[in-house]
C-alpha positions in Angstrom: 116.9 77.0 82.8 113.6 79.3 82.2 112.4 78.0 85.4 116.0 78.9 87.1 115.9 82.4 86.1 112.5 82.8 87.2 112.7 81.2 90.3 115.5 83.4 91.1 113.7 86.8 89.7 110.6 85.6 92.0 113.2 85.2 95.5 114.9 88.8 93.7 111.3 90.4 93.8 110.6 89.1 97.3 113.5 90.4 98.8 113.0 93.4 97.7 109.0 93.6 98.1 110.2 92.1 102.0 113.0 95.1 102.3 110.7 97.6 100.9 108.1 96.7 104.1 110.7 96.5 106.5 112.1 100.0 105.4 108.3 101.4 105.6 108.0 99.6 108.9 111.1 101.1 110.4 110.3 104.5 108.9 106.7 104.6 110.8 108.1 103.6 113.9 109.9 106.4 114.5 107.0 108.5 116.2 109.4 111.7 116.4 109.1 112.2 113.0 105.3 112.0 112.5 103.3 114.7 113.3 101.0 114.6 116.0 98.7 117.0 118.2 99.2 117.3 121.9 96.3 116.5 123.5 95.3 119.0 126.2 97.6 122.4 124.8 95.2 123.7 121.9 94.2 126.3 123.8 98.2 127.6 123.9 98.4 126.7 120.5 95.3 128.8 119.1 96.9 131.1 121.3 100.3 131.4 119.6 98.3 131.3 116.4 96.5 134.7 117.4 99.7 136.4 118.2 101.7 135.7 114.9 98.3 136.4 113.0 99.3 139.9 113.9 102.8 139.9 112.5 105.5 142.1 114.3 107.0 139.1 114.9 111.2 139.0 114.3 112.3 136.2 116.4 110.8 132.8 117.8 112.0 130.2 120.6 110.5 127.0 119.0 110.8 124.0 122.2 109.0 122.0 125.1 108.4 123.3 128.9 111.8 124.5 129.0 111.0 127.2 126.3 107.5 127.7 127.7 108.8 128.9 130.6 110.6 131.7 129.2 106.7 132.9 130.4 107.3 132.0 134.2 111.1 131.6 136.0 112.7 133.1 132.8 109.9 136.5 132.5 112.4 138.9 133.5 115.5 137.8 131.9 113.4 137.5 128.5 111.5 140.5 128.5 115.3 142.0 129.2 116.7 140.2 126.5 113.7 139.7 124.1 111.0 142.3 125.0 112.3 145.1 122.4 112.8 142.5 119.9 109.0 141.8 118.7 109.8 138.2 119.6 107.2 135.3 120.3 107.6 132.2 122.8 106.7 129.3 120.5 107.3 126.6 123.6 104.6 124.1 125.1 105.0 122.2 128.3 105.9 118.4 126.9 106.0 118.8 123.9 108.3 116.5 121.8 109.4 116.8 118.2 106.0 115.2 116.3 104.2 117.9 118.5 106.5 121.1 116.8 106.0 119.1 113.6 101.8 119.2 113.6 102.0 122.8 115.1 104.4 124.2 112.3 102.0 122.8 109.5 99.0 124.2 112.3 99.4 127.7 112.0 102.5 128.7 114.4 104.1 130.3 111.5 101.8 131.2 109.0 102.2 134.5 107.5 104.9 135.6 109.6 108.6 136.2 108.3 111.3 136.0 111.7 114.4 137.2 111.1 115.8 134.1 113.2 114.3 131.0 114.8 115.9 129.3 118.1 114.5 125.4 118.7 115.8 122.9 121.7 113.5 120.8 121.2 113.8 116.9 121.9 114.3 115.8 125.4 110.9 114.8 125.4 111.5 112.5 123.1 114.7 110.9 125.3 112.6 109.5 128.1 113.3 105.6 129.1 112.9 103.6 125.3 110.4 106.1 123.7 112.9 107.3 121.3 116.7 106.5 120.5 119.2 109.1 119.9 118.9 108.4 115.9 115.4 109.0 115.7 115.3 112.3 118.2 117.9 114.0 115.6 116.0 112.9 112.8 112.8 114.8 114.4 114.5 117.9 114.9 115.9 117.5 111.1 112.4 117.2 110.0 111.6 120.6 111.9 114.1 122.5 110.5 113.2 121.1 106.8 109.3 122.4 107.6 111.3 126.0 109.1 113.5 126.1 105.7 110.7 125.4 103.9 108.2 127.4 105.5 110.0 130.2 106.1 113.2 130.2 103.3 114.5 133.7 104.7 114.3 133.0 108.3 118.1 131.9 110.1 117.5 129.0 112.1 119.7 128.3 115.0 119.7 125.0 116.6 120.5 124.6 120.3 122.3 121.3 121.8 119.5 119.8 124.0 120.2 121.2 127.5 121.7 118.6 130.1 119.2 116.9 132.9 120.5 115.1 135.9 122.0 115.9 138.6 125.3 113.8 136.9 126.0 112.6 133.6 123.9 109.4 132.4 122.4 107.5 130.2 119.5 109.7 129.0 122.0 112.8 128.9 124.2 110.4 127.0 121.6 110.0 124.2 120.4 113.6 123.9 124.0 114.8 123.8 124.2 111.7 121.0 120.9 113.6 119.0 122.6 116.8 119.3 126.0 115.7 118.1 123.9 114.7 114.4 121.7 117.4 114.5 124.5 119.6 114.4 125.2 118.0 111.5 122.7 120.1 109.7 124.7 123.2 110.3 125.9 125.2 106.9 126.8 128.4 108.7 124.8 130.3 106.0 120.8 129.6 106.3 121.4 126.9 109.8 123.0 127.3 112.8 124.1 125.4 115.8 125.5 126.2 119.3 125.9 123.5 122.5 126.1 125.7 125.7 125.1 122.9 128.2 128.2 123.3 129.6 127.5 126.7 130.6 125.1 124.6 132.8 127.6 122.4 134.5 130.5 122.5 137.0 133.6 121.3 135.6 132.7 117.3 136.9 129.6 117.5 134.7 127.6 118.2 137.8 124.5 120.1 137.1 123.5 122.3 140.1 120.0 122.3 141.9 120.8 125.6 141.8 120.3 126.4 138.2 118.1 124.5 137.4 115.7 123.1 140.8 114.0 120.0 139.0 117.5 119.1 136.8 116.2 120.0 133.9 114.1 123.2 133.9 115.8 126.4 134.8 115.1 129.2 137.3 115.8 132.6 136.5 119.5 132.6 136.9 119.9 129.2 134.7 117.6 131.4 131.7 120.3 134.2 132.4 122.9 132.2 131.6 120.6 131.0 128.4 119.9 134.3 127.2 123.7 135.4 127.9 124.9 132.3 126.4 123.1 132.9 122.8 123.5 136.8 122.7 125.9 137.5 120.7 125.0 134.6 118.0 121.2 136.2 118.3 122.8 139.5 117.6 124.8 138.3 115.0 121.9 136.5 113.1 119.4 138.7 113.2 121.2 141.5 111.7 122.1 143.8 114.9 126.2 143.1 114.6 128.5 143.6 111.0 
């Protein structure tokens, strides 16, 4: 009978010892959770460190290429929008969610205290099998944990990961997926979240060549219908509507 129990505590202990690895296992396979430098952007990121080393700073965009180019096809319509509002573009060309993740604990926000942070971050992330829908939302959950950590009194609004493609798809399909959980984050107190791909769209789902040339970065009238889009909620969060 000893030799029962113990045989069974042994399998009980292996099991668990076995679930325990393949929990770890899973856990480290999901690279958009583990931060990670981007090899070949320090310079923009040393920059960006230099400007919030000065402070002034009262809003931040927080994304990939799409944000990034808030500094090219977007210059007008941000420095319209944003240019009175001491507000910093926090965005670097391919970045995905582990790359946000190293640069928040790398100096991006150090000392600085935003009224309000915007991140659409994650279609990186969505190409081919690099990352499943589950695993893209739990990188941008990670990044607003480091922003609530990090920065306690800073609103954080979350933005639906814009639509690419000329027509809906698989990969839109997933990133819509990621947004649909992060949004799940929302408390309408400290975290935010708005969807306004559609603003993007004709009424088929078609997403004009128009808007955005490449499907999937905008020119300057797709960031006018950004900035438009988010205006009132940007307004509203960072204390400039009762």
């Amino acid at each position: 009978m000893k030799r029962r129990f113990f045989a069974l505590g042994l399998i009980f202990s292996l099991s668990l010892l076995t679930a325990a690895r393949a929990t770890a296992r899973d856990a480290k396979l999901n690279t958009a959770t583990d931060p990670q430098p981007h090899a070949g952007t320090m310079d923009r990121h040393e920059s960006m460190n230099r400007r919030v080393a000065q402070g002034n700073v009262d809003l931040i965009f927080i994304g990939d290429s799409i944000t990034h180019a808030w500094e090219g096809a977007g210059k007008d319509v941000w420095d319209k929008y944003y240019g009175k509002r001491n507000a910093v573009n926090l965005g670097i060309g391919g970045d995905r969610t582990q790359h946000v993740l190293w640069r928040l604990d790398h100096g991006n926000i150090d000392g600085i205290h935003p009224k309000l942070a915007v991140i659409m971050i994650g279609t990186n992330n969505s190409n081919g099998a690099d990352n499943t829908a589950e695993e893209i939302a739990a990188g941008i959950t990670a990044i607003v944990g480091r922003l609530r950590t990090k920065l306690p009194e800073t609103k954080v609004l979350i933005l639906g990961i814009f639509p690419r493609g000329e027509k809906p798809g698989p990969q839109r399909e997933k990133n819509a997926k990621a947004s649909e959980i992060a949004s799940r984050l929302a408390d309408n107190k400290h975290v935010f979240y708005l969807d306004i791909g559609p603003k993007f769209l004709t009424a088929d789902g078609t997403l004009s060549k128009d808007i955005m040339p490449d499907l999937l970065h905008p020119n300057k009238k797709g960031y006018e219908i950004w900035a438009a889009a988010i205006e009132d909620k940007v307004s509203e969060l960072m204390g400039e509507k009762k």
